[in-house]
N, C-alpha and C positions, 0 to 999 in steps of 0.2 A: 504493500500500500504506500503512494508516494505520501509524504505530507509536505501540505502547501503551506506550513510556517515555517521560517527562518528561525525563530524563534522559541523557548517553551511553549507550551499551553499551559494553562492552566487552570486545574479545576477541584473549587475547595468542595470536596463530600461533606454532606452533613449527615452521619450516621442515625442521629435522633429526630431529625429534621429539626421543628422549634422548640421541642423540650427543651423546659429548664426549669433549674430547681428556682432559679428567683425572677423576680418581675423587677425588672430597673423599668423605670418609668420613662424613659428616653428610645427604649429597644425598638430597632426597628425591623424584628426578625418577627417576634412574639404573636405575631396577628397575622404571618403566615401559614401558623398551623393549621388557619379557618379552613385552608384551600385540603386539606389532607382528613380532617374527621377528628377520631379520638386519638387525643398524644399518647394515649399507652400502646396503641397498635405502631406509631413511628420507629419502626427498628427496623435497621436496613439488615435486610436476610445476605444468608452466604450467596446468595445464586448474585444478586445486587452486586456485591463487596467482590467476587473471584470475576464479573462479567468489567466491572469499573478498574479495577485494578488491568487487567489484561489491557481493555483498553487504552488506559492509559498511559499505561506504560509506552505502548506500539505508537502511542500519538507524538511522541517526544522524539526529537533529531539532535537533543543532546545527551554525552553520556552520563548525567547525573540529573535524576527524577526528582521532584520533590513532591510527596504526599503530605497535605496540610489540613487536617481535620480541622471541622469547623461545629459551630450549634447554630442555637441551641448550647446546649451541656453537653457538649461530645462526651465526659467522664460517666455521664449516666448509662451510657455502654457500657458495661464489662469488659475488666481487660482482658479476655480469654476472647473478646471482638478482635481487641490490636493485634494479639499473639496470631491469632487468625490471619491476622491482614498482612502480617511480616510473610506467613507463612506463603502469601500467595506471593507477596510481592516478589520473592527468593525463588519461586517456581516459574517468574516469568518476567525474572528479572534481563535473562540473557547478556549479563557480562556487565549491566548497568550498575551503576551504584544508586543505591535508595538511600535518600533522607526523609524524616520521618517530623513532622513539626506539627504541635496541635495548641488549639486557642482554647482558655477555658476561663472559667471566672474563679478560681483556686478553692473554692469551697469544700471540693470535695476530696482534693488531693489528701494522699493518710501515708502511711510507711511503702504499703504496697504497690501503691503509684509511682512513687517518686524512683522506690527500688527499680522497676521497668523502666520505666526514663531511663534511670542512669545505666543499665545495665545495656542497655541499644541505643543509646547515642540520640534521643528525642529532644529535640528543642522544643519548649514550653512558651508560649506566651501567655501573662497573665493580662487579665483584664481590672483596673485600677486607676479611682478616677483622684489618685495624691491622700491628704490628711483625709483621717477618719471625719470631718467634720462634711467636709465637699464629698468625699466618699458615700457618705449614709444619706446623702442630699437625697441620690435619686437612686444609689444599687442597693437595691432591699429584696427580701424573701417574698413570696408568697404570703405572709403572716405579716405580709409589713414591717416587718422587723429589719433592721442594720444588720451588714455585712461583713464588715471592715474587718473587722476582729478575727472570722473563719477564713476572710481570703490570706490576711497578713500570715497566719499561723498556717495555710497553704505556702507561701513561698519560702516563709523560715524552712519548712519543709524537704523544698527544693533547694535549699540553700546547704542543707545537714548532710545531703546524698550528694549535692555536688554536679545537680542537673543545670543545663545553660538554659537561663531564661531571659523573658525581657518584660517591658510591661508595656502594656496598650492603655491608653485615657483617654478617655471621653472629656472634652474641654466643654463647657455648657454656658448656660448663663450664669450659674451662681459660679463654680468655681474661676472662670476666667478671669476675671475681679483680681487673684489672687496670684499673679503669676511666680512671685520668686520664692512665696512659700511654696507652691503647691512642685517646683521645679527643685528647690532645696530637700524636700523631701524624698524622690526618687533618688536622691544621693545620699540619705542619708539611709535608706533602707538594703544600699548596694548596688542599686539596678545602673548597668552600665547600658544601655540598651532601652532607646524610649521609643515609642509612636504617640505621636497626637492623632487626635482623631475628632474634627468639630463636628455638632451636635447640629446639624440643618434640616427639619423638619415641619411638613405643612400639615394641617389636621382638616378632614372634611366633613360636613355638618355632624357626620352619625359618629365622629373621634375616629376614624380610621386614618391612616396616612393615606399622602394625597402622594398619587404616580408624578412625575414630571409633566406630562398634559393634564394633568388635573389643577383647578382652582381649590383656595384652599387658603387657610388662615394658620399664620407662622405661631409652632407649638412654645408655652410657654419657656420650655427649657432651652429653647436655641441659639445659640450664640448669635450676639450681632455681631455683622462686619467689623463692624471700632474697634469692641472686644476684642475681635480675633487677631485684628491685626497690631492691636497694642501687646495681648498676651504674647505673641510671638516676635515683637520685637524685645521685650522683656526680658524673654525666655535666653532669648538670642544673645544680648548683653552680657548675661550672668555667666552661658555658655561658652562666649569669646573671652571673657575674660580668664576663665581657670581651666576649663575641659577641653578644648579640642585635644581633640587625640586620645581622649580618657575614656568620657564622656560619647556614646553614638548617639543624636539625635532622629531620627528617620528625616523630618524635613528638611533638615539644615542639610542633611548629606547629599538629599537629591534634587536641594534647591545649586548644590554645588556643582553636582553632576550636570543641571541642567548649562548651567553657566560655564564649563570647561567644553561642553557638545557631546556627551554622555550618556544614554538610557540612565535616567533615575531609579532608583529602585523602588519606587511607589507610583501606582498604576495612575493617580488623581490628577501628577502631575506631569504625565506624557503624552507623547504626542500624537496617540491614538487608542483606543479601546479596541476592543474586541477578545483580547487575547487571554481573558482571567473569566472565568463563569463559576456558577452554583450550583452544587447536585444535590437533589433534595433525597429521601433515604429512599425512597422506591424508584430511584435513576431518574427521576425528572431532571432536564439539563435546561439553566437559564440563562441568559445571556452576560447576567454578571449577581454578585452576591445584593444590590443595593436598587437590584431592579427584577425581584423576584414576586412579580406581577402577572397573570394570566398571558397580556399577551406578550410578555418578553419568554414565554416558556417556549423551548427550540424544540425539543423533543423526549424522547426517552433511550437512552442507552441498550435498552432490551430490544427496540424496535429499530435504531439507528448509530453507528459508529460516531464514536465522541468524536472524531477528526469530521466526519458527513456534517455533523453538526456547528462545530466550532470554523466548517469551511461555507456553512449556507449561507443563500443570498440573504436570508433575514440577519442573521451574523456578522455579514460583512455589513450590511446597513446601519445598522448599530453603531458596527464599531467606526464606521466613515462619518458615522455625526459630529462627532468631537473637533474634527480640524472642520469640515465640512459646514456646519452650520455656526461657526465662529461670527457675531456678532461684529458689524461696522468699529466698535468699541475695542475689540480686543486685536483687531486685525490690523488696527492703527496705535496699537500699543506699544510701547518699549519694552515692556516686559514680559511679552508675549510667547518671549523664548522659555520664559520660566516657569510658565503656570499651563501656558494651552488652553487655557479658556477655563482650566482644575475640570472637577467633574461633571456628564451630562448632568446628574442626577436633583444640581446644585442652580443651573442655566432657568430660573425662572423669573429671573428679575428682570425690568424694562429700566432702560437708560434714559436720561435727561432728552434724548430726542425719542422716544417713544416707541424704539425698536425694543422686541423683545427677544430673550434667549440669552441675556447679562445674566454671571453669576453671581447668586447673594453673595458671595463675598467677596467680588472685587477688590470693593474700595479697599478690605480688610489685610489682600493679598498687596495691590497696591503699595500700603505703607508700610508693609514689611520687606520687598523687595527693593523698596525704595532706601530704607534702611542699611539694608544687610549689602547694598551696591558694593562701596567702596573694599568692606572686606573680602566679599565675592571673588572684585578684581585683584585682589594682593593675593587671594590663596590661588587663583588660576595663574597667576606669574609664579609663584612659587611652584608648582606644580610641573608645570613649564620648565622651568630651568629646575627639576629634580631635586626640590626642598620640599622639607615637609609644610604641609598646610597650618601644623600646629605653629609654626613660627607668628601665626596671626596673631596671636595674644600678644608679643611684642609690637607688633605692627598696632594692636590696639591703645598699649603704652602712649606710644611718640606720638598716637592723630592729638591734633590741636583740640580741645576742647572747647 
């Protein structure tokens, strides 16, 4: 079978689909399970997990795979699931190397988990939105209840066994507010390794989330543009000044990469889509994890080759909106190189002349890149002439104030 990407594919399984043991208030996964029935039937069977694995594998044109479980609660599987899953990956693997990386919200994590992790080499990301206060804001149980406390004592966890992790945060409206505590914090827990991740959300009259063609009224918890782009200059400061090099931020690395002429390593800020999708646990395949909507569903992997799918005309449509339907506004930007217009998902704002398809957070991207310019250029000359980037912190010294 030839495959027509240059590229990986990629495609995060969701073994429980939307299960989960807690209700964060922000989740925009949670009110997927409507489309699937009862969450206790959500268990992706062996026939699912040996027919996606094989697939997957065969869809890849490089030698090293990456399988990235997702939720949901992927830990609400059994690990006698994962053991499973090594077991097929190894049977069809064909001389590949597998790597193995799953997202969880750490609640569940015990001895027995973390022993697996570390004993096959699983990268962990945890889900953590900074201090217990911004934390309990909006990730809570089913019982309403704070979380803070089971996730932390999840990663001490991972920390005892010696598994590599990182953490993912939901930046919002309350904790944004807060940026150098809430960034002081993941340094003082260990975590060498961040993702942000802003909280952009419309609600439709009956509180469902609203698709990207849908109207819709901005949820209370979503970051504004200002926020966003003051927290991450903030973030940025604190970061140039002591971490580079220590310290991995996810934006900051692939705001760099965009700027030296790079594939970034995060899908929001490149310069096309299509190439990342969503498998729900009975092989449903979506056109990405943030647009797991009726009609973004591609097909099913029991009826259609992940490659058929991730090559269809609807697929490539998709993923051709991103540069494709770029806004008057951004087309004419300077920093166009950096952002791409960020996510479809994100493209429902209308601009000062009345075109629509601006992203809520321009403005927010705007003054963060407008910021982060001058260092950008100093790490790309270093770069350049075979220095390290981390010398920017000196370079931060000497700028005139």
């Amino acid at each position: 079978m030839i495959n027509p990407f240059s590229h990986p594919v990629y495609v995060m399984p969701k073994p429980v689909g939307a299960t989960c043991n807690l209700a964060c208030e922000y989740c925009y996964y949670l009110e997927k399970g409507n489309y699937y029935g009862d969450s206790k039937k959500m268990r992706m069977s062996d026939a699912t997990l040996e027919e996606f694995t094989k697939q997957y594998i065969e869809a890849q044109t490089t030698p090293e795979v990456m399988f990235t479980w997702h939720g949901g609660e992927p830990t609400i599987m059994n690990i006698d699931f994962y053991k499973r899953a090594m077991e097929l990956q190894r049977k069809y693997a064909n001389g590949r190397m597998i790597v193995n990386c799953l997202q969880t919200n750490g609640t569940l994590l015990n001895d027995e988990w973390c022993r697996f992790f570390r004993d096959n080499d699983w990268l962990i990301g945890v889900s953590i939105d900074g201090p217990q206060q911004f934390h309990d804001e909006y990730r809570r149980n089913k019982s309403d209840r704070p979380t803070f406390i089971n996730v932390m004592r999840g990663i001490r966890l991972l920390q005892k066994y010696g598994v590599e992790w990182n953490a993912m945060a939901v930046v919002n409206e309350y904790n944004a507010d807060h940026p150098v505590e809430f960034y002081e914090f993941f340094k003082s827990i260990g975590c060498k390794y961040l993702q942000f991740t802003p909280v952009v959300e419309r609600l439709q009259p009956d509180a469902s989330l609203a698709s990207v063609e849908q109207q819709g009224v901005m949820a209370p918890f979503s970051v504004s543009p200002q926020q966003w782009g003051e927290f991450l200059c903030s973030v940025f400061d604190e970061w140039v000044k002591n971490d580079v090099g220590s310290m991995f931020v996810q934006i900051f690395d692939a705001t760099l990469a965009n700027w030296v002429g790079q594939t970034p390593g995060v899908c929001t800020l490149s310069s096309s889509c299509g190439h990342a999708a969503a498998m729900e646990h009975n092989g449903d395949l979506y056109c990405c994890d943030h647009f797991v909507f009726p009609q973004y569903r591609l097909g099913n992997i029991h009826e259609s080759h992940i490659l058929e799918l991730m090559n269809s005309e609807r697929q490539q449509r998709f993923g051709a909106v991103k540069l494709g339907m770029l806004p008057t506004r951004c087309r004419n930007c300077k920093y166009e190189f950096a952002c791409h217009g960020e996510c479809p998902r994100n493209r429902f704002a209308i601009d000062a002349n009345g075109e629509a398809g601006l992203n809520y957070l321009c403005d927010g991207y705007r003054r963060f890149f407008s910021h982060v310019e001058p260092y950008m250029e100093f790490m790309k000359g270093e770069l350049a002439a075979g220095r390290p980037p981390a010398n920017v912190m000196q370079f931060r010294k000497d700028m005139p104030r």
